[in-house]
Predicted model as a PDB file, atoms N, CA, C, CB and O in Angstrom, pLDDT in the B-factor column:
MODEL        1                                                                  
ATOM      1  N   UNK A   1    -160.722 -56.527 122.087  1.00 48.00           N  
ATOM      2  CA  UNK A   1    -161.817 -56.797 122.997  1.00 48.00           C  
ATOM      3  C   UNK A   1    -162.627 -55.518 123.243  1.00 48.00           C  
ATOM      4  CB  UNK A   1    -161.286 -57.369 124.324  1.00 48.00           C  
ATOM      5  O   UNK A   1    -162.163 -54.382 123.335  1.00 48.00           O  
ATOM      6  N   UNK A   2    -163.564 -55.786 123.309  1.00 64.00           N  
ATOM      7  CA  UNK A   2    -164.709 -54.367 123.409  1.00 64.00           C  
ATOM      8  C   UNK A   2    -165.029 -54.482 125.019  1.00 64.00           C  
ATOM      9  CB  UNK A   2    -166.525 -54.554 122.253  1.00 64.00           C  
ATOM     10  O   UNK A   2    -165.225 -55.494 125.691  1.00 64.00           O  
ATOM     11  N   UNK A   3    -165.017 -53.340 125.338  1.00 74.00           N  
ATOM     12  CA  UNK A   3    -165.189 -53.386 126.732  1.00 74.00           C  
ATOM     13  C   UNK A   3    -166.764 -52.615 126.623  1.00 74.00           C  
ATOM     14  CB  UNK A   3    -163.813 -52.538 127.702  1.00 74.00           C  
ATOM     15  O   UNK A   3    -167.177 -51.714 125.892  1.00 74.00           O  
ATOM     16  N   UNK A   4    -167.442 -53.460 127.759  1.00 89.00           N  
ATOM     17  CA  UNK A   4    -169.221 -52.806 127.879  1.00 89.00           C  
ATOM     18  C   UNK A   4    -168.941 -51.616 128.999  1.00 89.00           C  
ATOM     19  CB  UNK A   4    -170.727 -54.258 128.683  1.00 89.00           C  
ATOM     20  O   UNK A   4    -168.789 -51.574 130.219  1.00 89.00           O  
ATOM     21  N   UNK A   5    -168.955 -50.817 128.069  1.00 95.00           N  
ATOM     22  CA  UNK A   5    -169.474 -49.571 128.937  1.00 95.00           C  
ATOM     23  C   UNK A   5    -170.962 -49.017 129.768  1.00 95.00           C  
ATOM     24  CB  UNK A   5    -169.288 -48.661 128.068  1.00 95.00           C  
ATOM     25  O   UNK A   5    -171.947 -48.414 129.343  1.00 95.00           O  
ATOM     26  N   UNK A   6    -170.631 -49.483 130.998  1.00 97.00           N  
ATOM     27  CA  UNK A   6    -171.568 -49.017 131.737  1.00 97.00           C  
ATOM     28  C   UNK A   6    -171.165 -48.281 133.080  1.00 97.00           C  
ATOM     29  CB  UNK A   6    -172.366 -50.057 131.943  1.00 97.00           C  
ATOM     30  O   UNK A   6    -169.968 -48.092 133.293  1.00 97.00           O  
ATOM     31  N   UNK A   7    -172.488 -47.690 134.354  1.00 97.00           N  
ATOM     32  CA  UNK A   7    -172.270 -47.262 135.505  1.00 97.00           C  
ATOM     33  C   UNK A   7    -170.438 -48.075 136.033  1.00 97.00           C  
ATOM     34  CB  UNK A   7    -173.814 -47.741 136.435  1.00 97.00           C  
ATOM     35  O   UNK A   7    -169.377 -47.464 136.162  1.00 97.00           O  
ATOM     36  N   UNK A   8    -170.652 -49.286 136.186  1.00 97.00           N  
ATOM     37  CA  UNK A   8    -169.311 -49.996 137.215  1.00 97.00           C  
ATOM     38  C   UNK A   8    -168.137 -49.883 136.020  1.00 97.00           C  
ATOM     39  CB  UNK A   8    -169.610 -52.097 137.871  1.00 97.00           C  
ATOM     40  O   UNK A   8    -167.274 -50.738 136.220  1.00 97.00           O  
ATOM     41  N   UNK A   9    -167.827 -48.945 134.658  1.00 97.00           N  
ATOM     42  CA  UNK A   9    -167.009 -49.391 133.810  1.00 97.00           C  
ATOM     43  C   UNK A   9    -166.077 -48.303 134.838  1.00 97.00           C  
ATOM     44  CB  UNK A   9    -167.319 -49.284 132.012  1.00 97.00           C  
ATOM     45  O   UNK A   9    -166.782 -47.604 135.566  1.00 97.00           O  
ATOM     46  N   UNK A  10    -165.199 -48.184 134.909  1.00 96.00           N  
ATOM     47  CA  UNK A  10    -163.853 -47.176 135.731  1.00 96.00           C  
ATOM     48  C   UNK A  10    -163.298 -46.384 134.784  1.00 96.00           C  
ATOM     49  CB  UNK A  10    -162.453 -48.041 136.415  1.00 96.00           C  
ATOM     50  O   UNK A  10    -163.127 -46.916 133.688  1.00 96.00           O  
ATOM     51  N   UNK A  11    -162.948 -45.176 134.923  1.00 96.00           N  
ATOM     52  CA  UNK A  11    -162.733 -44.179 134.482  1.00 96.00           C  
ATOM     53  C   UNK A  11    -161.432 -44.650 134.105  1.00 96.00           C  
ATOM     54  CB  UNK A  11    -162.975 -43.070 135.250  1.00 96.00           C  
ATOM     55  O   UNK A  11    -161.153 -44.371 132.939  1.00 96.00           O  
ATOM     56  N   UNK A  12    -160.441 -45.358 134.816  1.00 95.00           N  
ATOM     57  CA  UNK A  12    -159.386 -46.028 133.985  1.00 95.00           C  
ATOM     58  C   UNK A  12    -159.614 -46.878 132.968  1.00 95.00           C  
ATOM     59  CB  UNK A  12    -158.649 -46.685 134.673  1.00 95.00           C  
ATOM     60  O   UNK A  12    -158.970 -46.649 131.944  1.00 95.00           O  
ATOM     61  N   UNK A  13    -160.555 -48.052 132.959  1.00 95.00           N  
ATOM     62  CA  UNK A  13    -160.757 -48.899 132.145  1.00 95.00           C  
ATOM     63  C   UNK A  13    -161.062 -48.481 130.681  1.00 95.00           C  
ATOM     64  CB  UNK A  13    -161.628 -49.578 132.674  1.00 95.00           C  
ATOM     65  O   UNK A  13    -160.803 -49.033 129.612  1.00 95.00           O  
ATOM     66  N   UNK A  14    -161.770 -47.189 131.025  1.00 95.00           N  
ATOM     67  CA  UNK A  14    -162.275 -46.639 129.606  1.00 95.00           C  
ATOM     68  C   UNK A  14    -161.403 -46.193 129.097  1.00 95.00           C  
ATOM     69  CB  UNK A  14    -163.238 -45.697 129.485  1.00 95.00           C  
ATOM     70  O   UNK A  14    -161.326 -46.573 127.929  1.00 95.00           O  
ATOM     71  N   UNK A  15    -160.493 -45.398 129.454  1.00 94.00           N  
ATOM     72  CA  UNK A  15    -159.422 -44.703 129.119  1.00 94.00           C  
ATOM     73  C   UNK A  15    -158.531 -45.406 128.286  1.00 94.00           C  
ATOM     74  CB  UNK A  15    -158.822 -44.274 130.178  1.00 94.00           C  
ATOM     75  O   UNK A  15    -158.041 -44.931 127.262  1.00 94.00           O  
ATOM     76  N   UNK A  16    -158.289 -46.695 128.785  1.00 93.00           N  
ATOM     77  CA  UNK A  16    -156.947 -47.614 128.912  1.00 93.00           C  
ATOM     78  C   UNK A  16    -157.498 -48.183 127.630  1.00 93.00           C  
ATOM     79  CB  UNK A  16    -156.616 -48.790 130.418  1.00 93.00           C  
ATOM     80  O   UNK A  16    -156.770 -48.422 126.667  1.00 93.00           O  
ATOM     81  N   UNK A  17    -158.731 -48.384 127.637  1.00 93.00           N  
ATOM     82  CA  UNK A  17    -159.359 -49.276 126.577  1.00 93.00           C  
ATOM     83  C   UNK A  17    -159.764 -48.250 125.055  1.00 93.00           C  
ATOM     84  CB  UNK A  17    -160.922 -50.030 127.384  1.00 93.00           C  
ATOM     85  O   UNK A  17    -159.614 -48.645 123.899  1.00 93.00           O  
ATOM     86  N   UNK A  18    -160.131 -47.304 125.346  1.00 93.00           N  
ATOM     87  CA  UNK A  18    -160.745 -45.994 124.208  1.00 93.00           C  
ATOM     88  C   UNK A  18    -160.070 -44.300 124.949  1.00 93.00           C  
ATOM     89  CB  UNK A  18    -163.146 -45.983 124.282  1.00 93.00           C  
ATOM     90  O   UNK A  18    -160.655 -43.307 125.382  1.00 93.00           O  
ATOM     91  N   UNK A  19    -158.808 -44.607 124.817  1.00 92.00           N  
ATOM     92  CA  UNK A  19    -158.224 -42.965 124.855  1.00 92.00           C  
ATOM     93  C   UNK A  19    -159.065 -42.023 124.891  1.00 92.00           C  
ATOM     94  CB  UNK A  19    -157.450 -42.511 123.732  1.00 92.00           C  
ATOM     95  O   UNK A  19    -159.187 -41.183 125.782  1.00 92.00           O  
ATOM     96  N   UNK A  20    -160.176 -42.218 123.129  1.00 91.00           N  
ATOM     97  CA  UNK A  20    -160.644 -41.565 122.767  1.00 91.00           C  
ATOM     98  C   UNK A  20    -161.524 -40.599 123.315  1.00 91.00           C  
ATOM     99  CB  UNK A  20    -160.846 -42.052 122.192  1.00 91.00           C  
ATOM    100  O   UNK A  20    -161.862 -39.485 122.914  1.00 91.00           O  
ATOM    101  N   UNK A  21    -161.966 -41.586 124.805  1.00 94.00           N  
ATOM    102  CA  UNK A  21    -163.172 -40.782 125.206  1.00 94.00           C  
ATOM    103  C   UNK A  21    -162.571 -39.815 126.286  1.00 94.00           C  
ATOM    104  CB  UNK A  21    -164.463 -41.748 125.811  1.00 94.00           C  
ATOM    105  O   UNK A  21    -163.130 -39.369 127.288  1.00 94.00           O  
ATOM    106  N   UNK A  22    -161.257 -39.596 125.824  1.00 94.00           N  
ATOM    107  CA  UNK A  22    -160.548 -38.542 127.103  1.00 94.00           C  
ATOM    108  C   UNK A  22    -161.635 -37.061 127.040  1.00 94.00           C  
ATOM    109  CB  UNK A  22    -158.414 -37.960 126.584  1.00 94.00           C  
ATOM    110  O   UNK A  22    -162.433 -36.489 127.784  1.00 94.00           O  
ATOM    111  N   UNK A  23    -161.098 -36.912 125.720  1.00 94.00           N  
ATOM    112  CA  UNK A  23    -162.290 -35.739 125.554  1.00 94.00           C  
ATOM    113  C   UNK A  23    -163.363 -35.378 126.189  1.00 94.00           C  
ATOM    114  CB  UNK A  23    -162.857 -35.813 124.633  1.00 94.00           C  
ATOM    115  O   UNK A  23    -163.478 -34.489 127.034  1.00 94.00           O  
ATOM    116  N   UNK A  24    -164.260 -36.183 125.709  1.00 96.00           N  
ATOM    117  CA  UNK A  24    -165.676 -36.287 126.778  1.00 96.00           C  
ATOM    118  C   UNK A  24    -165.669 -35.912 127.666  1.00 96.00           C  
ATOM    119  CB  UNK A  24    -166.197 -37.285 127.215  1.00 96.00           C  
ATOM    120  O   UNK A  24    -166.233 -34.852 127.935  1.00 96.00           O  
ATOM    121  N   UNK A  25    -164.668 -37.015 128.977  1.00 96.00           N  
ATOM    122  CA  UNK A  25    -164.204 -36.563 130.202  1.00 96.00           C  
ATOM    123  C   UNK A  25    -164.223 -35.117 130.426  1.00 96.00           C  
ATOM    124  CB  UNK A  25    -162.957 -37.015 130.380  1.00 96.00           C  
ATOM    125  O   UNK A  25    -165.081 -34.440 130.992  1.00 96.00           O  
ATOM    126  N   UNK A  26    -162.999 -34.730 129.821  1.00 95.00           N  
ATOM    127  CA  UNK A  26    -162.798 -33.429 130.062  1.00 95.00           C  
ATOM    128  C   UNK A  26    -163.732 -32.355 129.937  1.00 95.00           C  
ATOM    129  CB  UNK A  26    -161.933 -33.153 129.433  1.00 95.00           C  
ATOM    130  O   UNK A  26    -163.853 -31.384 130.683  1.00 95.00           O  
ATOM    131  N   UNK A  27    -164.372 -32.640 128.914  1.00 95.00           N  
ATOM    132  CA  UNK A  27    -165.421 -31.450 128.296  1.00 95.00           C  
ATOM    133  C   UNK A  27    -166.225 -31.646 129.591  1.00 95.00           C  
ATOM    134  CB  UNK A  27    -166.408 -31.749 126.567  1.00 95.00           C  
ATOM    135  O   UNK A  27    -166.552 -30.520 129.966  1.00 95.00           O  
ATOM    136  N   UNK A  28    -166.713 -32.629 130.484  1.00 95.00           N  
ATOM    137  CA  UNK A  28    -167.561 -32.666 131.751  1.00 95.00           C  
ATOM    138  C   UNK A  28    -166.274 -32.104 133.180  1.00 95.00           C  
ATOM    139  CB  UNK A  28    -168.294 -34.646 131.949  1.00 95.00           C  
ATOM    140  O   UNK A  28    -166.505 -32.393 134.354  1.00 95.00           O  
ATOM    141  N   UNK A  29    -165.406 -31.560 132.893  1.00 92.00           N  
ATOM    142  CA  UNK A  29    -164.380 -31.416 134.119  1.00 92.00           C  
ATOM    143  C   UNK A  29    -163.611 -31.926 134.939  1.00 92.00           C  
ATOM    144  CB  UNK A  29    -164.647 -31.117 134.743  1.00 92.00           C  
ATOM    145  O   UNK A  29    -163.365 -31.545 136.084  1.00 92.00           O  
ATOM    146  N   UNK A  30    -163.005 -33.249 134.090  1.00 92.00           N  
ATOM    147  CA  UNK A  30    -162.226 -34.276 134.270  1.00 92.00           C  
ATOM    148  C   UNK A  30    -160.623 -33.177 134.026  1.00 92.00           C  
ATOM    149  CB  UNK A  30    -162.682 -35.732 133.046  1.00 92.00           C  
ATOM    150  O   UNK A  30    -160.475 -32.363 133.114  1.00 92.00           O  
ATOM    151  N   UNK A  31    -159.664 -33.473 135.073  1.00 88.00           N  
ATOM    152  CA  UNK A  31    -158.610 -32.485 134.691  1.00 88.00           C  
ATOM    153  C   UNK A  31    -157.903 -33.095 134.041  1.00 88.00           C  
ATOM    154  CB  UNK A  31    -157.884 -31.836 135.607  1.00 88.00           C  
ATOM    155  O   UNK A  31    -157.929 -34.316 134.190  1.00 88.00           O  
ATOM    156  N   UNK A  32    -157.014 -32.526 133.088  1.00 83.00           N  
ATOM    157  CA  UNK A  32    -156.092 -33.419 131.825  1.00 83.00           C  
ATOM    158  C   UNK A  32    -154.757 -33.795 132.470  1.00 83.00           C  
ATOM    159  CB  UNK A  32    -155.677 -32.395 130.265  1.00 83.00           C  
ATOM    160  O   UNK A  32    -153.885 -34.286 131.754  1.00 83.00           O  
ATOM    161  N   UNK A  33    -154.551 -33.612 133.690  1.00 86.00           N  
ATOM    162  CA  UNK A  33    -153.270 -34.056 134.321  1.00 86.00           C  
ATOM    163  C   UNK A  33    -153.690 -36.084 134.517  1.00 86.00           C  
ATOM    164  CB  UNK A  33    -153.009 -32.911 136.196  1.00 86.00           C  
ATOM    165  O   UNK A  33    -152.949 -37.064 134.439  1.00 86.00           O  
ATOM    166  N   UNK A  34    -155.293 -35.945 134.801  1.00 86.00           N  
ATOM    167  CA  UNK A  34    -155.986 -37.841 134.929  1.00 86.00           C  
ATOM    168  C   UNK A  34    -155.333 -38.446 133.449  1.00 86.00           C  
ATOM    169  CB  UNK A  34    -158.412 -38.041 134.835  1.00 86.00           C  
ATOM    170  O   UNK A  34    -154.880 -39.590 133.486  1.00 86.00           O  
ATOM    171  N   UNK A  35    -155.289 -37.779 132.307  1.00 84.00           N  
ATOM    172  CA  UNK A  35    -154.871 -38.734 131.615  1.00 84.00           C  
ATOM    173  C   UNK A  35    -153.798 -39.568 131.388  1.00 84.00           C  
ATOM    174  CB  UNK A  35    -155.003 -38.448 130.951  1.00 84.00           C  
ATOM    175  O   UNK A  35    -153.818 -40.308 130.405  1.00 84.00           O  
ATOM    176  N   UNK A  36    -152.915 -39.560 132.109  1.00 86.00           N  
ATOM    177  CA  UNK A  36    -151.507 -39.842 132.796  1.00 86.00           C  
ATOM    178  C   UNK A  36    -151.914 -40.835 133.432  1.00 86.00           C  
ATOM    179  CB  UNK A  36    -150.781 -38.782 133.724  1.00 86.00           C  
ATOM    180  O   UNK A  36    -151.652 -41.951 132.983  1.00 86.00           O  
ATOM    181  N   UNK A  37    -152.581 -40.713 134.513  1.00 90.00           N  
ATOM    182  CA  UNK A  37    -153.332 -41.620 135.080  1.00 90.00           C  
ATOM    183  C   UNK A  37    -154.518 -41.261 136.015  1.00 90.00           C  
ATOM    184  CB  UNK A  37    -152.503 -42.346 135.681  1.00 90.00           C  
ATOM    185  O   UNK A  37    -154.710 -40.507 136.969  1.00 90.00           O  
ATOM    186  N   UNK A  38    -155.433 -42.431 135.069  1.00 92.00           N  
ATOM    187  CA  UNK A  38    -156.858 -41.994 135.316  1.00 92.00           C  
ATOM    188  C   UNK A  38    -157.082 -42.530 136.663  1.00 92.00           C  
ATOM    189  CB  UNK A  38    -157.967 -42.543 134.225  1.00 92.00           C  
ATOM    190  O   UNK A  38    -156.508 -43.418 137.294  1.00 92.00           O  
ATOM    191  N   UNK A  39    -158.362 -41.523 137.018  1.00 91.00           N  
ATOM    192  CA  UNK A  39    -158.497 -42.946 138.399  1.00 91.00           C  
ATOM    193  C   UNK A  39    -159.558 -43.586 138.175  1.00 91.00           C  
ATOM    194  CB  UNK A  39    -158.701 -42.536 140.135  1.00 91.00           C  
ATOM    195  O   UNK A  39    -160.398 -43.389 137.297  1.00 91.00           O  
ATOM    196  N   UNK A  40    -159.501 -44.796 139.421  1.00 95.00           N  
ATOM    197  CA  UNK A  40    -160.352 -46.068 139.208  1.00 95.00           C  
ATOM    198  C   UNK A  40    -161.775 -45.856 139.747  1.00 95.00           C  
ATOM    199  CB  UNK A  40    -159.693 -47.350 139.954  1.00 95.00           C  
ATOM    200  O   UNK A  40    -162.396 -46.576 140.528  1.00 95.00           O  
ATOM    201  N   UNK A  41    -162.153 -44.715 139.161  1.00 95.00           N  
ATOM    202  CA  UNK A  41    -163.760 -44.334 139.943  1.00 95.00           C  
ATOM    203  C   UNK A  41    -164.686 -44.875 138.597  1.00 95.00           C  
ATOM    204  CB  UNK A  41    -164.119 -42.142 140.402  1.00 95.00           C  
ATOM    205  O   UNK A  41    -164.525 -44.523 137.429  1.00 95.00           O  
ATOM    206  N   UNK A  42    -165.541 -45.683 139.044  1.00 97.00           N  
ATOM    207  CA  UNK A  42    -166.675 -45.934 137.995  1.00 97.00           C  
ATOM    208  C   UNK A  42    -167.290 -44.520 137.322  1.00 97.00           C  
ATOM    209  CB  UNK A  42    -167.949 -46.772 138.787  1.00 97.00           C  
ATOM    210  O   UNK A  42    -167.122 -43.376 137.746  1.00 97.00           O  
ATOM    211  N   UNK A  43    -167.954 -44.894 136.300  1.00 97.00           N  
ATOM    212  CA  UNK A  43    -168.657 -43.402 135.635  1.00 97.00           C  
ATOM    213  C   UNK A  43    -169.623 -43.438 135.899  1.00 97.00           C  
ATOM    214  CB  UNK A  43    -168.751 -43.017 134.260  1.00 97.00           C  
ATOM    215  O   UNK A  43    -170.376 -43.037 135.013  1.00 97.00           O  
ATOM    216  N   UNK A  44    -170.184 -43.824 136.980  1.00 97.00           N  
ATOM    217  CA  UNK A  44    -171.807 -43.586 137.938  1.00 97.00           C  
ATOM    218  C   UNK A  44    -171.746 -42.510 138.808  1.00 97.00           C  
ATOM    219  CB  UNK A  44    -172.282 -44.892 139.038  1.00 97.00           C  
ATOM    220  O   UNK A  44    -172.513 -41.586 139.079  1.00 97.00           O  
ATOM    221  N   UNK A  45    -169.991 -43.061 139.402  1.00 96.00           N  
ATOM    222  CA  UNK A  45    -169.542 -41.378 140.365  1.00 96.00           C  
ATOM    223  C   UNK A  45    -168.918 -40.448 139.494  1.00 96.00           C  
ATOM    224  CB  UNK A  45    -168.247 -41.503 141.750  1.00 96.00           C  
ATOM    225  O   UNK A  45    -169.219 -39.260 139.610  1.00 96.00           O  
ATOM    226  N   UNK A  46    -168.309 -40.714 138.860  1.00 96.00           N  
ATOM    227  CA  UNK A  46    -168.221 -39.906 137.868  1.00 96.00           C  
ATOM    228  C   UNK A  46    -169.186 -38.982 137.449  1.00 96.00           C  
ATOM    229  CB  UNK A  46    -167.985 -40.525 137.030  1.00 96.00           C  
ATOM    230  O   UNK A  46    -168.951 -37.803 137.713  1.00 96.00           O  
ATOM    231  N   UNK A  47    -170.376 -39.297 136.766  1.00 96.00           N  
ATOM    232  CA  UNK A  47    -171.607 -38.659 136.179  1.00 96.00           C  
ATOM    233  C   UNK A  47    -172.119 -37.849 137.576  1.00 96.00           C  
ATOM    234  CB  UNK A  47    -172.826 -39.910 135.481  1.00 96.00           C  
ATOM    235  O   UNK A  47    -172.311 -36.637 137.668  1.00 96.00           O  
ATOM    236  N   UNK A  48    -172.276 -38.819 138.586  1.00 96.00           N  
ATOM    237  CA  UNK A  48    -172.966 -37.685 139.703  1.00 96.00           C  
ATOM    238  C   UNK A  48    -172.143 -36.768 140.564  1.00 96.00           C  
ATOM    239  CB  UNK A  48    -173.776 -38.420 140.784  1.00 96.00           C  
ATOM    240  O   UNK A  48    -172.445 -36.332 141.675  1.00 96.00           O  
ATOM    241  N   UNK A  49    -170.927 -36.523 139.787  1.00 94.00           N  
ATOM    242  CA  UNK A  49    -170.089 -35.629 140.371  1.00 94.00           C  
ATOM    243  C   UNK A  49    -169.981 -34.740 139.241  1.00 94.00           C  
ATOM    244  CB  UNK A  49    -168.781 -36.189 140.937  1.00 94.00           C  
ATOM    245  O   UNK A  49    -170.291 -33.627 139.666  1.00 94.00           O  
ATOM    246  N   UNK A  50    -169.719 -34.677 138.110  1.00 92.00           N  
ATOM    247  CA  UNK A  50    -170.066 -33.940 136.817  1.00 92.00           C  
ATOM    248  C   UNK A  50    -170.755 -33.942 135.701  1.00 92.00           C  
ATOM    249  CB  UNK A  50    -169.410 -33.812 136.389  1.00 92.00           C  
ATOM    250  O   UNK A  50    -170.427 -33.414 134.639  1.00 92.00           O  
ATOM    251  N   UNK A  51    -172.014 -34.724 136.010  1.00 92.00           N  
ATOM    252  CA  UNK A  51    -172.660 -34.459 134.712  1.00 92.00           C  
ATOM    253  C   UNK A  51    -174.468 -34.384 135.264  1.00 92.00           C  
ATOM    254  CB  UNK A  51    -172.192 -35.922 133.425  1.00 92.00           C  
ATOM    255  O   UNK A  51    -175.415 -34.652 134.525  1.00 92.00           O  
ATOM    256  N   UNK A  52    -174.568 -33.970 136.666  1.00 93.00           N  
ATOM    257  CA  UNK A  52    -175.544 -33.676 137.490  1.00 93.00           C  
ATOM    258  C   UNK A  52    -176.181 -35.543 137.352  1.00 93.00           C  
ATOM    259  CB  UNK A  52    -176.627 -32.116 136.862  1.00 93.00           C  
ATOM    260  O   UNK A  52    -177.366 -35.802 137.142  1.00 93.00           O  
ATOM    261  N   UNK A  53    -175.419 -36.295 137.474  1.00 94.00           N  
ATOM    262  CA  UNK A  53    -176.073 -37.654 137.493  1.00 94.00           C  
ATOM    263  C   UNK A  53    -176.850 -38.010 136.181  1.00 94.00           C  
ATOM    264  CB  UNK A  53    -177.067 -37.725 138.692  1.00 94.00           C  
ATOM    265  O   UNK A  53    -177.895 -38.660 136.176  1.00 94.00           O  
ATOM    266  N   UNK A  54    -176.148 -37.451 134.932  1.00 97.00           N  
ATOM    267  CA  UNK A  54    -176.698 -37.734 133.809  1.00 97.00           C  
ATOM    268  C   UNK A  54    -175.820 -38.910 133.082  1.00 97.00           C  
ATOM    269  CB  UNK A  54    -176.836 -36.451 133.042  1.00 97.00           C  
ATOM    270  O   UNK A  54    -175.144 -38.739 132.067  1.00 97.00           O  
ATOM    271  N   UNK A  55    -175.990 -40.355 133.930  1.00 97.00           N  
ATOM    272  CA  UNK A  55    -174.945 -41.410 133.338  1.00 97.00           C  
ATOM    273  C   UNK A  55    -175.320 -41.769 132.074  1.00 97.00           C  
ATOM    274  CB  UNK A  55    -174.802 -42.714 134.135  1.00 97.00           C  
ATOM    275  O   UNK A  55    -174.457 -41.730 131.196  1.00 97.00           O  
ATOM    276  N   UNK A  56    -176.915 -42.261 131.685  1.00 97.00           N  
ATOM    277  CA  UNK A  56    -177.078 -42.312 130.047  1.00 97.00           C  
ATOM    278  C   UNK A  56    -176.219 -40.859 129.033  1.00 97.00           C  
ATOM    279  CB  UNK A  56    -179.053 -42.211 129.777  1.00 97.00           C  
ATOM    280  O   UNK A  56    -175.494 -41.109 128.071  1.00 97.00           O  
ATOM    281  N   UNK A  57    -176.466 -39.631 129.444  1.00 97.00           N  
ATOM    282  CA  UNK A  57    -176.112 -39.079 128.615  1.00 97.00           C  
ATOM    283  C   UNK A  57    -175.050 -39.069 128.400  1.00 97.00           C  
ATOM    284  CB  UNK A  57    -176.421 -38.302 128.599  1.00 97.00           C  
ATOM    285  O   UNK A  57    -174.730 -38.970 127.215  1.00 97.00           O  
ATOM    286  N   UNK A  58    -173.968 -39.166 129.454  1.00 97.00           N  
ATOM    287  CA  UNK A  58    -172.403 -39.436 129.578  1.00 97.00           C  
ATOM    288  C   UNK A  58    -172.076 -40.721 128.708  1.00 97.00           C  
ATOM    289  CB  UNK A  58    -171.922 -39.713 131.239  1.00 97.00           C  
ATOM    290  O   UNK A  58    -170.933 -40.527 128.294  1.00 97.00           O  
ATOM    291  N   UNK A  59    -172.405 -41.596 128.367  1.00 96.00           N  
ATOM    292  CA  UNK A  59    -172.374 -43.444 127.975  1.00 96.00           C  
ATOM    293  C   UNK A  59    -172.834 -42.690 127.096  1.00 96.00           C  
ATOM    294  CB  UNK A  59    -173.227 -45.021 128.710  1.00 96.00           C  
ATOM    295  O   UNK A  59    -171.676 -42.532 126.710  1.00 96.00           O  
ATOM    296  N   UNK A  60    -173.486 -41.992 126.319  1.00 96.00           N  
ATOM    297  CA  UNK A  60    -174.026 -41.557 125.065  1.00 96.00           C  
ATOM    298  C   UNK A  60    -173.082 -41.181 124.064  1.00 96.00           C  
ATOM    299  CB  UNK A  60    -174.865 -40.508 125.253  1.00 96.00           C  
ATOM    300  O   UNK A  60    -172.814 -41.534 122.915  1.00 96.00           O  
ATOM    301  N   UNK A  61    -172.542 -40.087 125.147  1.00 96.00           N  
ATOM    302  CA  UNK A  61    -171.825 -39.273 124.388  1.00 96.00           C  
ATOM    303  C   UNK A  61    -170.419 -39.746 124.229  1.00 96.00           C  
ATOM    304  CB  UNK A  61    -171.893 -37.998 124.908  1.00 96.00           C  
ATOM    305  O   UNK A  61    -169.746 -39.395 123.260  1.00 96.00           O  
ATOM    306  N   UNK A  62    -169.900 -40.640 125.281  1.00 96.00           N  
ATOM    307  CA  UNK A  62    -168.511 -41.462 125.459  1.00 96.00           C  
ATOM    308  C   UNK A  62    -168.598 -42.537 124.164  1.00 96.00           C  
ATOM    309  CB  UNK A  62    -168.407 -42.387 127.173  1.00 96.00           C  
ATOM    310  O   UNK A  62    -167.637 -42.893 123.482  1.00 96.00           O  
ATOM    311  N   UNK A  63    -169.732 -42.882 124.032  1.00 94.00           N  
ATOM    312  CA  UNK A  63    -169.887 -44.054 122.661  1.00 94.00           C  
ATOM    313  C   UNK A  63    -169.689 -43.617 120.961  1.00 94.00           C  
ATOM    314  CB  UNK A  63    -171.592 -44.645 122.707  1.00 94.00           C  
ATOM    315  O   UNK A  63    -169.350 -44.171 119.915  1.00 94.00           O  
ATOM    316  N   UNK A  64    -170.240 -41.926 121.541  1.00 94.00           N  
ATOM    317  CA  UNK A  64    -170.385 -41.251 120.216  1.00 94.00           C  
ATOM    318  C   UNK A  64    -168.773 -40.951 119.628  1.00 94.00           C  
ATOM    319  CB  UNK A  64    -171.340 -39.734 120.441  1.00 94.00           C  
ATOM    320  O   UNK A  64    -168.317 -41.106 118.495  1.00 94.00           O  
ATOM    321  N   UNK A  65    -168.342 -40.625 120.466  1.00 93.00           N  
ATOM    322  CA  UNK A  65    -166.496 -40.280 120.427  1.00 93.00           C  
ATOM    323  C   UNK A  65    -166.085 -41.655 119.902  1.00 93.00           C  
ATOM    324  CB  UNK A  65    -165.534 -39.896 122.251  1.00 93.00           C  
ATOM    325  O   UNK A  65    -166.002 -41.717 118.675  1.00 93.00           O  
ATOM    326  N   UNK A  66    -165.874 -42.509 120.425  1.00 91.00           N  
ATOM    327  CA  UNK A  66    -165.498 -43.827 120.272  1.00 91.00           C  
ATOM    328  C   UNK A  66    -165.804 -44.366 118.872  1.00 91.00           C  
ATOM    329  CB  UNK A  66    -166.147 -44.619 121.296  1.00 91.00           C  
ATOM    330  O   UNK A  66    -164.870 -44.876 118.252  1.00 91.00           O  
ATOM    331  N   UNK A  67    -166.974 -44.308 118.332  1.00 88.00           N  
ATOM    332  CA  UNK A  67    -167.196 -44.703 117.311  1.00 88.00           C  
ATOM    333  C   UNK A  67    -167.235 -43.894 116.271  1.00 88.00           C  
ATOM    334  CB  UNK A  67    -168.022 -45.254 117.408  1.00 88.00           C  
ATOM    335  O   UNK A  67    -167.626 -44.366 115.203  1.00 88.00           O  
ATOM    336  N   UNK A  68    -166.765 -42.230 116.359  1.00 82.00           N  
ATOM    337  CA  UNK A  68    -166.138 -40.911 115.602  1.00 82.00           C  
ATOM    338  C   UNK A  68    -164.393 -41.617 115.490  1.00 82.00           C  
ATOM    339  CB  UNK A  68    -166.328 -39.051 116.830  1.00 82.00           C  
ATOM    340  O   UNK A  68    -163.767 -41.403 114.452  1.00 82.00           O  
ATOM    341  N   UNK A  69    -163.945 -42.176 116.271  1.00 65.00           N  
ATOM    342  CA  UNK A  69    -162.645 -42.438 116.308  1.00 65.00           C  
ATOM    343  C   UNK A  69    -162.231 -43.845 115.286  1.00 65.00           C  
ATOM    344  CB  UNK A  69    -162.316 -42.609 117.886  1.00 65.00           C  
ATOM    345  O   UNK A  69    -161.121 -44.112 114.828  1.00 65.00           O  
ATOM    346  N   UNK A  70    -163.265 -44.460 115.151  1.00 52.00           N  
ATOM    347  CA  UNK A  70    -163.083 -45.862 114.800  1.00 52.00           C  
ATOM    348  C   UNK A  70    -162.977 -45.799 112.906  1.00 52.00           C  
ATOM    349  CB  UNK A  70    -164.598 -46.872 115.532  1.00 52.00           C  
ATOM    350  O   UNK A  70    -162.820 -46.836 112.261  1.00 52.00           O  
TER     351      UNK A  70                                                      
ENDMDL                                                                          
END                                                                             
């Protein structure tokens, strides 16, 4: 099942669903102890807590990993 990644997708869901985009995360200052367990914050707060509220570019770059992995 493909999960639609958007603002309300949860930082767990993505995880749980595409590992892959742990990376990403991190490279924006996600700490690697979350991958254990992520938390359930959408990537809207996410982005406007580390990526200066850049959610397209975050969903950009989370898609780009994902489909590098596939």
């Amino acid at each position: 099942m493909m999960l639609d990644i958007n603002g309300a997708t949860t930082v767990r869901d993505l995880l749980t669903n595409y590992p892959g985009a742990f990376d990403v995360l991190v490279s924006h200052g996600m700490c690697r102890e979350c991958k254990v367990n992520p938390p359930p914050v959408p990537l809207e707060h996410f982005a406007q807590k580390h990526c200066g509220g850049n959610l397209k570019g975050l969903i950009e770059q989370i898609e780009a990993a994902i489909n590098n992995k596939n």
